[in-house]
C-alpha positions in Angstrom: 52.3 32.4 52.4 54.5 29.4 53.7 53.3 26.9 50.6 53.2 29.4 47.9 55.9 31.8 48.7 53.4 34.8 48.5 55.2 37.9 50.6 52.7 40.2 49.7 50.6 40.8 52.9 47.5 42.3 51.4 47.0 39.7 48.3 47.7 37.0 51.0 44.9 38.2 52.8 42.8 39.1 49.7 43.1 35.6 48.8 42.2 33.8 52.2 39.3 36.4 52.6 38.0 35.0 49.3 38.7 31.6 49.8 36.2 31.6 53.2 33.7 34.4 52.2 34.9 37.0 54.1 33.6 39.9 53.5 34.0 42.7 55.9 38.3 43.5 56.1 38.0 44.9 59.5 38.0 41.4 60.7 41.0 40.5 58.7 44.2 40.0 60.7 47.5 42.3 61.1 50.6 41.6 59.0 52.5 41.2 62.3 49.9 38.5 63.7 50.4 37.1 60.3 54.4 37.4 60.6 53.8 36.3 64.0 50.9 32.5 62.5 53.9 32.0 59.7 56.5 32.1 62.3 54.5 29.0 64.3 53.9 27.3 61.2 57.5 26.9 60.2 58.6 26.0 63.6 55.4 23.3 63.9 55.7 22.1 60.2 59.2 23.6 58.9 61.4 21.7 60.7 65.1 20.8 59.6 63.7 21.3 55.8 63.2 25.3 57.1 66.0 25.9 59.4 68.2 24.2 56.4 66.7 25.9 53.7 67.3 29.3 56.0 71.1 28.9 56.8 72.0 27.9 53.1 70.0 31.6 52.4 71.8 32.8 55.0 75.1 31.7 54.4 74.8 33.5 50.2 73.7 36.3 52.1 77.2 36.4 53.6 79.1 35.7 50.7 77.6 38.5 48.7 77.9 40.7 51.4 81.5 40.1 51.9 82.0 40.3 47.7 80.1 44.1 48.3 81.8 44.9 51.7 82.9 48.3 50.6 79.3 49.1 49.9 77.9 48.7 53.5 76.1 45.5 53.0 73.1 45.2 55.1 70.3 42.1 55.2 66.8 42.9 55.5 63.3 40.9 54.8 62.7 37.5 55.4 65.8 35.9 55.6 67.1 37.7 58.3 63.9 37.3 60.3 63.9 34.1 60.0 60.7 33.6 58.2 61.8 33.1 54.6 60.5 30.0 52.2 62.9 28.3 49.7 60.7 30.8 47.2 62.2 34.0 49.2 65.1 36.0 47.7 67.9 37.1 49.7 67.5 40.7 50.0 70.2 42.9 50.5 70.3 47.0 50.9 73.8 48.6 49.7 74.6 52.2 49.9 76.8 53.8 47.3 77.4 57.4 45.8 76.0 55.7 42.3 74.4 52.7 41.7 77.3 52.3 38.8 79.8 51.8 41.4 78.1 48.6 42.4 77.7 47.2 39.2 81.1 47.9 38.3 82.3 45.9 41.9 80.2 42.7 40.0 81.5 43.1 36.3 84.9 43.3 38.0 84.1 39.8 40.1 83.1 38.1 37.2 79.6 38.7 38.4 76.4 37.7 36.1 73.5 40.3 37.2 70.6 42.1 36.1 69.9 45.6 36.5 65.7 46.8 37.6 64.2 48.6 40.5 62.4 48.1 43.1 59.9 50.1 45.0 61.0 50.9 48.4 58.5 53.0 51.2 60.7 55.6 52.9 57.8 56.9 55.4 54.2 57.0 55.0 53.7 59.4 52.5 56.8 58.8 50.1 57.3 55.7 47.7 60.6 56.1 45.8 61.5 53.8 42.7 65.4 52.5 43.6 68.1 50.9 41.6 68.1 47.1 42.3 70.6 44.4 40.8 69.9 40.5 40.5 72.2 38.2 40.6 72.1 34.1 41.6 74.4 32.6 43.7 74.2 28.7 43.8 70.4 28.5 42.7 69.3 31.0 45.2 68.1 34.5 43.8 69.5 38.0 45.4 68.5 40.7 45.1 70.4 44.1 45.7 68.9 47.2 46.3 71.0 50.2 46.5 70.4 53.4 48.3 72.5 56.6 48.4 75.3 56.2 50.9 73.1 59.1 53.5 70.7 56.2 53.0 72.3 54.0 55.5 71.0 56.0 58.3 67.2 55.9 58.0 65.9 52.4 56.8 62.5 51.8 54.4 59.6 51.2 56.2 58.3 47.5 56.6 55.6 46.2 55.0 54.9 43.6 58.1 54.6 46.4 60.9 55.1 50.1 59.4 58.1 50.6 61.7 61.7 51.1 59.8 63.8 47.5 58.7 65.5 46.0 60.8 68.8 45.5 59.0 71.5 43.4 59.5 75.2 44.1 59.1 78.3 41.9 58.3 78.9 40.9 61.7 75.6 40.1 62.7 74.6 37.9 59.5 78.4 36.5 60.1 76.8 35.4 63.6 73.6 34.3 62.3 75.7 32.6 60.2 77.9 30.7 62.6 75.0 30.1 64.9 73.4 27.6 62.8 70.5 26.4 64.0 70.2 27.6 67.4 
């Protein structure tokens, strides 16, 4: 996952299993011990390339988020935790009344983007299919996903541990930010 970029848990795994022979999944490991091995490996092997890499994505994270501040900007994913690869997008969660308005803020900034969706797991039963915009700010992909402003207050479930996203708001990414690489 660190070499290749992969953020998909279960192909990660599928691929490792195959690559040894496993055959028996019980015996495969948890995303979080897995968020937990990628962690140690960028802190062992990462170094200043990593903790670089991570403030630059941090820092476009900011930027954006300050361009979209009407919209309740908040960071989730990898960058915020800290375990992103230069492959990782920035990923941002937005909450607006329509996903137009958002797109209009961009247009109206001069903004290049591209309009998609993006699946996004609410709870355990419901998968919902939600506007997304990307957009590159100095060679480093974002990618916006908007929910409806009532949105704010329930965030999608992670795909590392099955509890909501932790989510980060302008002040804390500002912090992050200004922190560096402590």
């Amino acid at each position: 996952m660190a070499e290749h970029g992969i953020r998909d848990f279960l192909f990660a795994k599928r691929k490792a299993a195959e690559r040894f022979g496993v055959v028996d999944g019980s015996v495969l490991p948890r995303n979080t011990e897995i968020e937990e091995a990628l962690q140690e490996y960028q802190r062992l092997f990462g170094g200043d390339a990593h903790l670089e890499s991570l403030q630059a994505q941090r820092e476009v994270a900011l930027e954006v988020m300050r361009r979209l501040e009407q919209f309740q900007p908040r960071l989730v994913g990898s960058v915020l935790q800290g375990t992103a690869t230069e492959h990782d997008d920035v990923l941002l969660h937005v909450f607006a009344d329509r996903a137009e308005s958002v797109t209009f803020r961009l247009m109206d900034q001069g903004v290049p983007f591209e309009v998609g969706e993006r699946r996004t797991r609410l709870n355990a039963e419901r998968i919902v299919q939600q506007p997304a915009l990307r957009l590159d700010v100095d060679g480093q992909s974002v990618e916006i996903v908007v929910f409806p402003v009532d949105g704010i207050r329930q965030a999608p479930i992670s795909p590392v541990d099955g509890k909501p996203m932790r989510r980060a708001d302008l002040n804390e990414v500002s912090s992050l930010v200004a922190a560096g690489y402590d």
